[in-house]
N, C-alpha and C positions, 0 to 999 in steps of 0.2 A: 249716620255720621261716623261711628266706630268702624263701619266696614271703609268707606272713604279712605278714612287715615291711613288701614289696615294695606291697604289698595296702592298709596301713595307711597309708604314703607318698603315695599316692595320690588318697583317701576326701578327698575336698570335707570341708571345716571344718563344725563341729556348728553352724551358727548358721541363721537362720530364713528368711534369704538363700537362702543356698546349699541347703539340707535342701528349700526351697520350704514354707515353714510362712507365709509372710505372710497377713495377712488378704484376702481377695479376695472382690469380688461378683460373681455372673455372673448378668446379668435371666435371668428366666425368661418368654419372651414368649408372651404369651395372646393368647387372642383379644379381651382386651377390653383389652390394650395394640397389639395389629398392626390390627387394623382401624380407630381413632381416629388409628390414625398415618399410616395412609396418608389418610385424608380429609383432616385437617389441611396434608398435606404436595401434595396434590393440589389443594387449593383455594390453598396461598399459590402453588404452579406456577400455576397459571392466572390470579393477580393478579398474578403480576410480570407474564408473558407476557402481558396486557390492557393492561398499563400500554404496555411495551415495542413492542407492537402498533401502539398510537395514537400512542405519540411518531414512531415511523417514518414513519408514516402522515400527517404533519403536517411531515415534513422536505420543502420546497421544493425540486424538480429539474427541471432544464429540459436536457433531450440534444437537439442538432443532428447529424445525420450530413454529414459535407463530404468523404465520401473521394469522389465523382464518378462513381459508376457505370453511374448512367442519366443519359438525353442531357440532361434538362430539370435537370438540377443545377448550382448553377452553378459546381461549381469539377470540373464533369467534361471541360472542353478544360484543364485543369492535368492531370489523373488520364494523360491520354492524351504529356500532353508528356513531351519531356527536357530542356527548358530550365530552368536553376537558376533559383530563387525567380520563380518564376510565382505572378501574383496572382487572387486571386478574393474576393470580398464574399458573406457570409452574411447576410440580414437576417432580425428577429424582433422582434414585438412583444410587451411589457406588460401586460396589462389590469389589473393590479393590482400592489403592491408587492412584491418579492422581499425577502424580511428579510433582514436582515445577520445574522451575517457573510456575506457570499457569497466562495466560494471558486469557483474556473476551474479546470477541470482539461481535459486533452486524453484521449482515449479510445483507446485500441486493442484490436484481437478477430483473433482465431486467430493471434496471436503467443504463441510459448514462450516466454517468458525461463526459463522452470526447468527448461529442456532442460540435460543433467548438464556436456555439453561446452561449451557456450554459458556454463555459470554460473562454472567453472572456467578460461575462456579471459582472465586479466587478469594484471597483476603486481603482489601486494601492497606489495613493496620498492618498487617505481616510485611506486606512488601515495598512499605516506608520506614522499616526498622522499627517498629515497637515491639520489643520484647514477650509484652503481655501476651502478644495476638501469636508468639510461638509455642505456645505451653497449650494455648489456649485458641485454638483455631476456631475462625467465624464457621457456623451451618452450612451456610450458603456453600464454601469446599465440598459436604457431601457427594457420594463417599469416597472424598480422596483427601479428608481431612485427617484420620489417624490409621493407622498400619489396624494389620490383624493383632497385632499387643497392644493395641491401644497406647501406642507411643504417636504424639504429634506426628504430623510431614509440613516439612519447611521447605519450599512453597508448598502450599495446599491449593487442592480444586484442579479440574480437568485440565484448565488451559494449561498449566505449569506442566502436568503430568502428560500430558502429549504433546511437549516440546520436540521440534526437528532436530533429530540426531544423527544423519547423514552426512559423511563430511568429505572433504576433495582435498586431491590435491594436485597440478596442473606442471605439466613439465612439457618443454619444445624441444624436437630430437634438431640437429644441424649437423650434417654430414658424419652422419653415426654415433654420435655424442648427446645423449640426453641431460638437457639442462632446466632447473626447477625455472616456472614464474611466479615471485612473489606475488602472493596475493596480503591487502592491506585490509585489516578488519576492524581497521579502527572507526568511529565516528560514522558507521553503520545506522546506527539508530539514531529514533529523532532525540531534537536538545532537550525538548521538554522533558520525555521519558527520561534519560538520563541524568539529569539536573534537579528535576522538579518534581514529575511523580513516583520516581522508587529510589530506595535510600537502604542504604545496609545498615545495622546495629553500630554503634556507637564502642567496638567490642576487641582489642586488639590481644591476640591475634583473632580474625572473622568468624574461624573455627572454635572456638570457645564460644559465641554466640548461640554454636547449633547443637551443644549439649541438652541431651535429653532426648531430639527431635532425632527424626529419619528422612531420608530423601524419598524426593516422589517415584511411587514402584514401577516405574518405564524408565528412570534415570540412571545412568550407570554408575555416576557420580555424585556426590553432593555437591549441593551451591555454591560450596566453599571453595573447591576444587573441579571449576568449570574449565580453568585454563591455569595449566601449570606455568607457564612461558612468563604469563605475565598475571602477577598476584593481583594490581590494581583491579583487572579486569572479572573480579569473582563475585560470586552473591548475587545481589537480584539489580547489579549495572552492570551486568555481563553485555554485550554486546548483541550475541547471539539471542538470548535469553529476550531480552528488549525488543529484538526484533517480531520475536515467534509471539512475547503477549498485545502487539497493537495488530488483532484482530482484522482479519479480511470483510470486505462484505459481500464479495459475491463466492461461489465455491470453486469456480478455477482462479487462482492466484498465482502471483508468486511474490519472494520474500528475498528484499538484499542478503544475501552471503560474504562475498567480498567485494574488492574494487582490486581491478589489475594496476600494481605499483607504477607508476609511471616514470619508470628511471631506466637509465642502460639502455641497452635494445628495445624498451617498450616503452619509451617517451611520445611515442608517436601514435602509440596503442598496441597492438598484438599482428606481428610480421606477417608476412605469407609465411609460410610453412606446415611441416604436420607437429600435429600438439594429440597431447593423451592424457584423461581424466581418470587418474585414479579415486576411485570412489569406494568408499566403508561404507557397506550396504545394513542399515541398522533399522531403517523405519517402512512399515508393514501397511500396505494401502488396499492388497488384494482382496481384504475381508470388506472393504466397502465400495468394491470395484473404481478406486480410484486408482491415479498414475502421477509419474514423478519423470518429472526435466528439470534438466540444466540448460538454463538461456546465459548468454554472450550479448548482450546489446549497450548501445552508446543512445547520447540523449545529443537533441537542441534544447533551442531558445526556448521552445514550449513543452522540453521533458520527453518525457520517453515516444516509444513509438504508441500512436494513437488516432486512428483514421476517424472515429466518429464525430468527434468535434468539427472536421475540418465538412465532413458529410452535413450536418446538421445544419453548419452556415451554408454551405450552396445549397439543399431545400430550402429554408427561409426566404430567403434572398431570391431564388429565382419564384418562388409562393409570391414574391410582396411583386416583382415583375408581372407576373401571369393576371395577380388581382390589379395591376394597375393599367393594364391593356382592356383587362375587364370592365372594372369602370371607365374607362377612354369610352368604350362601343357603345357601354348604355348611356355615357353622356350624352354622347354626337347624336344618339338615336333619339332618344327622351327630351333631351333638355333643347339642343340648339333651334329645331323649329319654333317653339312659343320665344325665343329671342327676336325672331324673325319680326 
């Protein structure tokens, strides 16, 4: 009797819910529903992926290599030096208009950034402005948390301390006259980084925050004084800075630099002409046989240049084709006689 009750206590509620009585459809798929669906779904795959194709295919890029490896380069007596900011000039010419926008990026290859210890060596607290975490740098930095005096370093950790320190600057010669192009570095990094996840001390002037500590020993400068031009832009919502800590994932990369100003003669993008890069040769790739470019390219609708997307849809796409031909044959073969 106890078990009964125990039994009826138990028993899910009589309703249509719970018993599983709701109304329900389940397709029953045929062959003359699976076969139109794979064509249908095959063919818009291969229209996106055509469309996707061509716009890639239509995105303007222009790659220089300046890391200096062979003798006839010209920034290959920098490659070989150890003197800070050694200069060297890249020239290139035009033949026709590069559309705007044009974005500058700098390039690097056989670099890890998403090596585990490399990605994990920084201090979050440090470079959301808490004080505490300057005096007092997280492990995790090892060892690029305190100097040989055991004086802090503000920022701490590999990422900060192997910040991109090569810098340009681009000028267009026009019937003997060499004329600068603005480059705009503003609004480079993403809004998040800048707004949300790093934050300078609370500390006027910034440079009073960083007493005590020392800059990171690859740095020429302190945090405080990343850009003289414009004070806003110092400490850890530098521009630059922002850029080089949101981490690559694969080891050829590259990384926004600037954006060509789009005023004057270059509202339309960058003329035909010849143009020349002066480049402050400062950062050292030959110890891990890596190499350094300067890319020129414009974007679409779907962003920079990028062929594998548009590749991936026309396999699928012509896959779900090829399987629907397939099942077509073992239909016709298999099934239509026992209809008969």
């Amino acid at each position: 009797m106890v078990k009964q009750e125990s039994e009826s206590a138990n028993r899910p509620d009589n309703t249509a819910f719970t018993q599983q009585r709701l109304p329900a459809w389940q397709p029953i798929l045929s062959a003359g529903i699976v076969i139109p669906g794979f064509v249908l779904i095959g063919l818009a795959f291969i229209g996106i992926g055509v469309a996707l194709l061509v716009t890639s295919r239509s995105i303007q890029v222009l790659e220089l290599d300046y890391t200096g490896d062979s003798n006839g380069s010209p920034c290959s007596s920098c490659s070989q030096s150890v003197i800070a900011n050694c200069k060297c000039s890249l020239n290139f010419t035009l033949t026709t208009l590069f559309q705007g926008p044009v974005f500058f990026y700098y390039g690097l290859s056989n670099y890890f950034q998403n090596y585990r210890r490399y990605g994990a060596s920084k201090d979050d607290n440090q470079l959301y402005g808490d004080l505490s975490s300057f005096t007092s740098p997280s492990s995790s930095c090892s060892p690029y948390n305190y100097d040989s005096s055991k004086k802090p370093i503000v920022p701490c950790g590999s990422i900060a301390n192997s910040m991109f320190n090569d810098t340009f600057t681009l000028t267009r010669t026009v019937n003997g006259t060499t004329n600068n192009v603005t480059l705009d570095g503003k609004g480079i990094a993403w809004w998040t980084d800048y707004n949300i996840k790093y934050r300078n001390p609370s500390v006027t002037p910034l440079k009073n925050a960083f007493n005590g500590t020392v800059k990171p020993i690859n740095w020429a400068k302190p945090a405080y004084e990343l850009d003289a031009s414009d004070p806003s832009n110092n400490g850890f919502v530098n521009q630059d800075f922002l850029v080089w800590m949101r981490r690559a994932a694969l080891p050829n990369f590259r990384k926004l630099y600037r954006r060509i100003d789009a005023s004057g003669d270059y509202q339309k993008g960058l003329p035909a002409g010849n143009y020349t890069i002066d480049i402050t040769y400062n950062y050292p790739v030959r110890a891990f046989n890596g190499a350094k470019k300067i890319v020129f390219s414009n974007v679409s609708w779907m962003g920079g240049s990028n062929e594998f997307l548009g590749i991936a849809y026309l396999v699928i796409g012509s896959l779900c084709v090829v399987m629907s031909v397939v099942m077509l044959i073992v239909y016709a073969k298999f099934k239509f006689p026992d209809e008969e």
